[in-house]
C-alpha positions as a printed Julia matrix, in Angstrom:
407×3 Matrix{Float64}:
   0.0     0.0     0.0
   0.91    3.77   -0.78
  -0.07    7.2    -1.51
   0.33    9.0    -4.37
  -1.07   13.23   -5.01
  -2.25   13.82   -8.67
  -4.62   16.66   -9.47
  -4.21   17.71   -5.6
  -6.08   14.73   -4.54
  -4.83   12.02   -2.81
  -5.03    8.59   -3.79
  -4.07    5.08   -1.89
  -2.11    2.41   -4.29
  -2.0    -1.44   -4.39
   0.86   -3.05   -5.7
   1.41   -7.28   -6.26
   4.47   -8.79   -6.61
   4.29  -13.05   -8.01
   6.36  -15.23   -6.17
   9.24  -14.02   -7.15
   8.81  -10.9    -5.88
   8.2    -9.08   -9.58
   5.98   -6.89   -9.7
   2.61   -7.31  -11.52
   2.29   -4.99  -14.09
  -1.34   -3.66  -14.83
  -3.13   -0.53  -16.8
  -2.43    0.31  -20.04
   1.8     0.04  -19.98
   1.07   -3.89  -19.23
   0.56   -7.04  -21.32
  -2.65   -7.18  -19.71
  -4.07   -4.79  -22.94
  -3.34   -4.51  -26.59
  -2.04   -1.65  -28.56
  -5.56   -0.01  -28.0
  -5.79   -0.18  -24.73
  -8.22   -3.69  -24.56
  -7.68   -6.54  -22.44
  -6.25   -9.44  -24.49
  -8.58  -12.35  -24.12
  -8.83  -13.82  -27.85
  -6.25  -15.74  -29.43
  -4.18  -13.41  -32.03
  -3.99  -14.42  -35.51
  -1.17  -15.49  -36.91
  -0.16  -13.56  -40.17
   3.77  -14.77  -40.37
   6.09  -16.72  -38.48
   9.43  -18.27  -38.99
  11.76  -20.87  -37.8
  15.27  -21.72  -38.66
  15.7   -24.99  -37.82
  16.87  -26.9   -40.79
  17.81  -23.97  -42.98
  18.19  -20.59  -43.85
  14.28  -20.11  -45.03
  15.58  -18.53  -48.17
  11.8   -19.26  -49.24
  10.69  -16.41  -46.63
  13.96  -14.54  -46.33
  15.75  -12.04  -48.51
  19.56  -11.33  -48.14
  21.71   -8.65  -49.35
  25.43   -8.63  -48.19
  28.02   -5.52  -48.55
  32.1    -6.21  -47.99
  33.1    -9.04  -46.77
  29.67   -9.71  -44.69
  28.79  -13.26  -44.44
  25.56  -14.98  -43.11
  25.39  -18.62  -42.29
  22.88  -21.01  -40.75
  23.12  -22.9   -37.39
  21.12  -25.89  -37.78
  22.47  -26.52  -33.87
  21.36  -23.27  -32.87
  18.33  -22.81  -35.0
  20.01  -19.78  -35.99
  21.53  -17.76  -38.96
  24.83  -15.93  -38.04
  24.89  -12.36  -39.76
  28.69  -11.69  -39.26
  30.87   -8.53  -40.52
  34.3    -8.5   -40.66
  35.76   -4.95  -42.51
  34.7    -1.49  -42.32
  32.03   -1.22  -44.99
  30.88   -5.14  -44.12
  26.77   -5.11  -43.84
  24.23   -7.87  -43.91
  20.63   -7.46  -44.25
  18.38  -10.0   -44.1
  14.7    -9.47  -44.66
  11.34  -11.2   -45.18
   9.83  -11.64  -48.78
   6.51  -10.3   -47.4
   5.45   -7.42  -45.9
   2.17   -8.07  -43.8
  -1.04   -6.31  -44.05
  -2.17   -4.13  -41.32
  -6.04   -3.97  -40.65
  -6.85   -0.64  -38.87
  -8.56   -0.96  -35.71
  -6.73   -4.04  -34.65
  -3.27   -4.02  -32.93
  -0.3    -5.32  -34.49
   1.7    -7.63  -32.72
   5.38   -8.28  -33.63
   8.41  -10.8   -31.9
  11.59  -11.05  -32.77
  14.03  -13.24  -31.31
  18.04  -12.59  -32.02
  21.67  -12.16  -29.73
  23.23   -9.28  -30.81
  27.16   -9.2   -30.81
  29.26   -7.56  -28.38
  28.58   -3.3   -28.33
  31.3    -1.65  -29.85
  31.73    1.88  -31.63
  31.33    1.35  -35.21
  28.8    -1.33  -35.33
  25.05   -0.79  -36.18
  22.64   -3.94  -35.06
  19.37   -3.8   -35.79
  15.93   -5.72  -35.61
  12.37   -4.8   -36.39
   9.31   -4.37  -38.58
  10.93   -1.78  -41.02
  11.95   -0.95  -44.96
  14.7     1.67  -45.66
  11.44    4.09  -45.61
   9.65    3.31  -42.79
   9.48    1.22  -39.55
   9.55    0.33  -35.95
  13.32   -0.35  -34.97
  15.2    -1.96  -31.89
  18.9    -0.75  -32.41
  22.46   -0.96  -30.88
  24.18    2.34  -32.11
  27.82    1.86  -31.25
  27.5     1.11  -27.48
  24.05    3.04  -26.81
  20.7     0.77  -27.44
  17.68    2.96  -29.0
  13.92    2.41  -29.93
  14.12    4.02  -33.49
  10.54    5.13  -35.71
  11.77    5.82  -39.06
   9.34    7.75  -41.4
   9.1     9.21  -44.83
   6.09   11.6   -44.44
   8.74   14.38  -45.6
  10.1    12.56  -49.03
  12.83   10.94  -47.61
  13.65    8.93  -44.22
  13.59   10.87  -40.97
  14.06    9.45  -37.52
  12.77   10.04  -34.37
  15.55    7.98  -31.89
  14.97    7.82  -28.26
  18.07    6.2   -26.37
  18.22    3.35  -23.5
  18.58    6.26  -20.78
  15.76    8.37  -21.87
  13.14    5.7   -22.04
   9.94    6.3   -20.84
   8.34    3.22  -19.19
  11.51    1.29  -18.13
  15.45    1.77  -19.26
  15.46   -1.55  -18.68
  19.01   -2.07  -16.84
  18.37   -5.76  -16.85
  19.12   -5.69  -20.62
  22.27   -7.51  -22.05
  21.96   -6.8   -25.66
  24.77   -9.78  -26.35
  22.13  -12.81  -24.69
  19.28  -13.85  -26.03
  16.47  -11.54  -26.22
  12.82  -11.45  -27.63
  12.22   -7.28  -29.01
   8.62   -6.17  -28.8
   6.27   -4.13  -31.26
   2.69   -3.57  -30.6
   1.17   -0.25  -32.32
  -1.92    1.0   -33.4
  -1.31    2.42  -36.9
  -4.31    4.27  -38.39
  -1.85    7.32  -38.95
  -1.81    8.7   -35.51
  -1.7     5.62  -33.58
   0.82    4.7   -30.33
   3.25    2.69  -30.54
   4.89    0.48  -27.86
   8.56   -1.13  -27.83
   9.95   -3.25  -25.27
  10.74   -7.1   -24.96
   9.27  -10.45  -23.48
  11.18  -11.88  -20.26
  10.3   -14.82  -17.96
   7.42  -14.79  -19.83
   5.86  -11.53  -19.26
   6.0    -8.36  -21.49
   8.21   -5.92  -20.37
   7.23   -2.31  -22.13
  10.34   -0.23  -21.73
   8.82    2.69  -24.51
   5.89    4.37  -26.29
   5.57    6.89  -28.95
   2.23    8.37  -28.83
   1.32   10.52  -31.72
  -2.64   10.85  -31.45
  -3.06   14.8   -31.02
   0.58   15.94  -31.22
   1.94   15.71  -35.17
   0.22   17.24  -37.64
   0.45   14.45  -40.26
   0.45   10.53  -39.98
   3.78    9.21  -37.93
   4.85    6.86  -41.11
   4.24    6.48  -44.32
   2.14    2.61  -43.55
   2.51   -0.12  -41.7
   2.29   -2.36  -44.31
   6.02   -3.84  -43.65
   8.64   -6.39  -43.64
  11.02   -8.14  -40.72
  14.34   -6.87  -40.93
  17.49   -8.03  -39.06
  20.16   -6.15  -39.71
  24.75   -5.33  -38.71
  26.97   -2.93  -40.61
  30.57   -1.68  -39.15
  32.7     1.12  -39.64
  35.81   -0.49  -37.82
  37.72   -3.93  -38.26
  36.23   -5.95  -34.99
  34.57   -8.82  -35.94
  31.23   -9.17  -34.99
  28.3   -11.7   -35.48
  24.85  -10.9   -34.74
  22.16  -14.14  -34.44
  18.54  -14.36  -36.13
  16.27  -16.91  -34.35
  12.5   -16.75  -34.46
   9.79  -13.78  -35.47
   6.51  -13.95  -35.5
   3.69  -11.45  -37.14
   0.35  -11.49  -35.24
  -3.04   -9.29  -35.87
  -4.88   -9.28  -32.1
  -8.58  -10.11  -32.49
  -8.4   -11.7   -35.84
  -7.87  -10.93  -39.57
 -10.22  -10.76  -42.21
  -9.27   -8.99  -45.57
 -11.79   -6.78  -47.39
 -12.33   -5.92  -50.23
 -12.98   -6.99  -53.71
 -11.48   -9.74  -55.62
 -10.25   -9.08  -58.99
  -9.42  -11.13  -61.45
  -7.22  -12.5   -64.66
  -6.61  -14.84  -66.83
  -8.15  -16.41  -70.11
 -11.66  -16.66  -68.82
 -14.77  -17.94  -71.15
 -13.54  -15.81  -73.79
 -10.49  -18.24  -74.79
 -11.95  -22.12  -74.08
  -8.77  -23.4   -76.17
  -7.71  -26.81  -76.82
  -5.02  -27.86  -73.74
  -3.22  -31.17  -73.79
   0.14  -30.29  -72.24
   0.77  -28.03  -68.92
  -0.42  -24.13  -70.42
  -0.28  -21.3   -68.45
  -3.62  -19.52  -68.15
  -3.21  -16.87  -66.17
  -0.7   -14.86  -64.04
  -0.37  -12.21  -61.46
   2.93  -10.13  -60.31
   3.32   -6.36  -58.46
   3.9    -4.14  -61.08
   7.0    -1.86  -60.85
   6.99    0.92  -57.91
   3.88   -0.88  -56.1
   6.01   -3.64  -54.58
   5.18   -2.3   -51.17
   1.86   -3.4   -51.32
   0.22   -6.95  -50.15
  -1.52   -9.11  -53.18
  -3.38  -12.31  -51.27
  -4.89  -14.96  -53.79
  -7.77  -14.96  -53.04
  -9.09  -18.11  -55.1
  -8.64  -19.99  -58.79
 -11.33  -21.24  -61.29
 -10.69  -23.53  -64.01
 -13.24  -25.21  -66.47
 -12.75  -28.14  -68.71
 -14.52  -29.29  -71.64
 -18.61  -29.33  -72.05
 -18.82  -33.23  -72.03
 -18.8   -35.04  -68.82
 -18.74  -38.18  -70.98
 -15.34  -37.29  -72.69
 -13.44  -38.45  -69.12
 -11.03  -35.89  -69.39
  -9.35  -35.45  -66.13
  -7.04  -32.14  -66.06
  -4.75  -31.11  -63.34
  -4.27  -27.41  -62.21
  -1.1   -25.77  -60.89
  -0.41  -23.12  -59.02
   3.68  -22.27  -59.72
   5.61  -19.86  -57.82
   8.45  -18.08  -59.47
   8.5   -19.65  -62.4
  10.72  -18.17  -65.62
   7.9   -16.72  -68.1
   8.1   -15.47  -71.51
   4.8   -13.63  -72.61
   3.78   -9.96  -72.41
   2.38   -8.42  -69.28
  -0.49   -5.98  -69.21
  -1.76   -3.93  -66.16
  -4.64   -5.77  -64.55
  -8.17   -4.33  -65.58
  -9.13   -3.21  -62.2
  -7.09    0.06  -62.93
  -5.88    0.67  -60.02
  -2.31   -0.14  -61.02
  -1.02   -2.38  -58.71
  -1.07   -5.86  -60.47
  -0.19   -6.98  -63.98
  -1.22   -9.72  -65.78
  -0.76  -12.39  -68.09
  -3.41  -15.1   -69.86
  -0.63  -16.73  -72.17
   3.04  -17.41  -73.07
   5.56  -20.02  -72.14
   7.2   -21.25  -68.94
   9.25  -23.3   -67.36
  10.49  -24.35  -63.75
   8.95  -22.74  -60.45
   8.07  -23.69  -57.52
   4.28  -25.89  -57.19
   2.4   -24.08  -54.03
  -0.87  -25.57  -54.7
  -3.15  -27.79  -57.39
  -5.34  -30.29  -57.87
  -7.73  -31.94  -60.41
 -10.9   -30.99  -62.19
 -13.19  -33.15  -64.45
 -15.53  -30.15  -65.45
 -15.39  -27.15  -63.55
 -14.04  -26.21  -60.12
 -13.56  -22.97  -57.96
 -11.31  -22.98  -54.75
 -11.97  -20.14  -52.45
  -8.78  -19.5   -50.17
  -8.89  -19.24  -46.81
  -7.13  -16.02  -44.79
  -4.05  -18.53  -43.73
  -3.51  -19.69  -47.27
  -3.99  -16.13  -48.78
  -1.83  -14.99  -46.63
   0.93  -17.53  -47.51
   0.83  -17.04  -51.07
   0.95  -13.47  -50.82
   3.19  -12.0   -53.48
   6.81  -11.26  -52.32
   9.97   -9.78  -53.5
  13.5   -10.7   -54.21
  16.2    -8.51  -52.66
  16.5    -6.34  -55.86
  12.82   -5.5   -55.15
  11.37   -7.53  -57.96
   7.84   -8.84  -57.32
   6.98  -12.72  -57.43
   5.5   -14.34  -60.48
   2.19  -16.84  -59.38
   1.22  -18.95  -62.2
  -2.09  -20.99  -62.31
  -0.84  -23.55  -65.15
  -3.91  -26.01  -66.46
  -2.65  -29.95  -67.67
  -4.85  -32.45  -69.61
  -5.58  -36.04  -69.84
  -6.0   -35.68  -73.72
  -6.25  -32.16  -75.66
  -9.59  -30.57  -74.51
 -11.15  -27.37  -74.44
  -9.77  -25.77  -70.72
  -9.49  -22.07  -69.18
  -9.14  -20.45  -65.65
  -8.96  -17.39  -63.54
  -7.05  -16.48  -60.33
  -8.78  -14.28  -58.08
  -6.75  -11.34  -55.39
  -7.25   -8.96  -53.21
  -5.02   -5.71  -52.57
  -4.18   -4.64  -49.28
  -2.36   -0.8   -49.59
């Protein structure tokens, strides 16, 4: 029990400690509530996680190395080691994906990592941020900052708050160099708070908040529509290694994307003759809308108009694949998407199929949308989704693949 004055009334407090003698955080700087302030009781949704326990996840991950930088996996430690060597040495590595953002609901994000050993020089970074825009744990040299990193103005501008001059808890329990799990919840919608701190012995420790609602005069960043990034770069010639273990992307109180679903491909207008694998339609980001998220949203294909015939055909869904054809912006003009309804292909990656005697429509569900999202390659160059259609014997066969844009 205690007192406290505020407003020049006095007011008794009530503090718990668990049994080992913490104590229990409550109110709205707690884990007890979300980014907007409710009580978590529902399960959050899952929009992205990674492991590394058998491999890099080059499938999910991105990497772009400067210098002598090198990045390796771990399969003991379930780890990749991001390790500079040389002044000018970087390595970035950073999801495929960036993950859609559905205002009203807070955005959770973990990130597990051991950074190397603080030094002058060396830059060691992890968080939900572009070059543009993001939310940003970061070890500057010797001195560890919460980072938001904007581009309201044109260009990227920082706002950097350092360990000292946190304002829930400077945390002096933190050893950058261990193990740690980094913290993001925020509330976007332009104006939203944001809260940075990390999860230990199981509970969420919020060391910092950046609240913005009725004190900028324009949004805080650009969108939250963005990837994981783990990040070192160094200025001297210490060697240092920095470790990537688990993240995890969650939307509290469930996702469900809106909006319409538009459509490509060769449709009933070309019911051509298809013996061999044909592509029939395709989807990628067109140039300068990359930061964007495209989720399938479902695939149609119709064979033949004789049931007796027993055609069987087999559609494909192929990531990545190497196409030769000529792309068109998708007739939803909007601009985001091009298209493709013919052409030739070869190789990629199968995500998804199955057969069709007549006609057959699969409707995705969030999960799978969300796992076939469209991606890019470090050089920023979308992913190509193919829906390919294979028959038993040459019969007449078409399809359609169906997304939705989150901006």
């Amino acid at each position: 029990m205690g007192q406290i004055i505020a407003g020049g009334e006095q007011f008794e407090t009530h503090i718990e400690a668990d049994y080992r003698g913490q104590v229990l955080k409550q109110g709205p700087d707690s884990g007890a509530v979300d980014a907007f302030g409710r009580v978590r009781v529902s399960e959050p949704f899952t929009l992205f996680d990674s492991t590394l326990r058998h491999s890099e996840n080059a499938n999910k991950w991105n990497a772009t190395v400067t210098g002598s930088g090198t990045y390796s996996h771990s399969a003991n430690e379930s780890s990749v080691l991001m390790t500079v060597t040389a002044s000018g040495d970087s390595v970035l590595r950073r999801t495929r994906q960036r993950f859609p953002y559905q205002p009203g609901k807070s955005l959770m994000v973990l990130q597990s990592f051991a950074g190397g050993t603080l030094q002058e020089g060396l830059t060691q970074e992890v968080g939900l941020f572009d070059n543009s825009n993001g939310v940003i744990l970061r070890a500057s040299g010797t001195t560890v900052q919460f980072v938001i990193r904007s581009s309201t103005t044109g260009s990227p501008v920082e706002t950097v708050v350092n360990q000292n001059a946190w304002n829930i808890d400077t945390a002096s329990w933190l050893d950058f160099t261990k193990t740690n799990i980094f913290l993001v919840d925020l509330e976007w919608l332009g104006v939203g708070r944001v809260r940075v701190g990390f999860v230990k012995d199981g509970e969420h420790y919020y060391c910092h908040e950046f609240n913005h609602a009725n004190a900028l005069d324009k949004v805080y960043m650009t969108t939250a529509v963005l990837p994981l990034s783990y990040r070192i770069a160094t200025t001297n010639s210490t060697p240092a290694t920095m470790k990537q273990i688990c993240s995890s992307v969650m939307s509290e109180g469930g996702y469900e994307p809106a909006g319409a679903i538009y459509i490509a491909g060769r449709g009933a207008g070309t019911f051509a003759e298809i013996s061999s694998e044909t592509i029939v339609a395709v989807i990628r980001m067109a140039s300068g809308r990359t930061d964007n998220v495209i989720l399938p949203a479902q695939v149609d294909t119709s064979v033949g108009g004789n049931p007796a015939s027993n055609v069987v055909a087999q559609w494909r869904l192929r990531l990545n694949p190497t196409i030769s054809g000529v792309w068109s912006a998708a007739d939803n003009g909007r601009g985001n998407v091009q298209v493709m309804s013919s052409g030739t292909f070869s190789g990629g990656t199968v995500v998804g199929g199955g057969l069709v005697a007549a006609r057959s429509d699969v409707e995705f569900s969030p999960e799978s949308g969300l796992a076939l999202s469209l991606g890019t390659n470090a050089a920023g160059e979308s992913d190509i989704l193919a829906l390919t259609i294979q028959c038993s014997s040459s019969q007449e066969a078409t399809g359609l693949i169906g997304w939705k844009e989150v901006l």
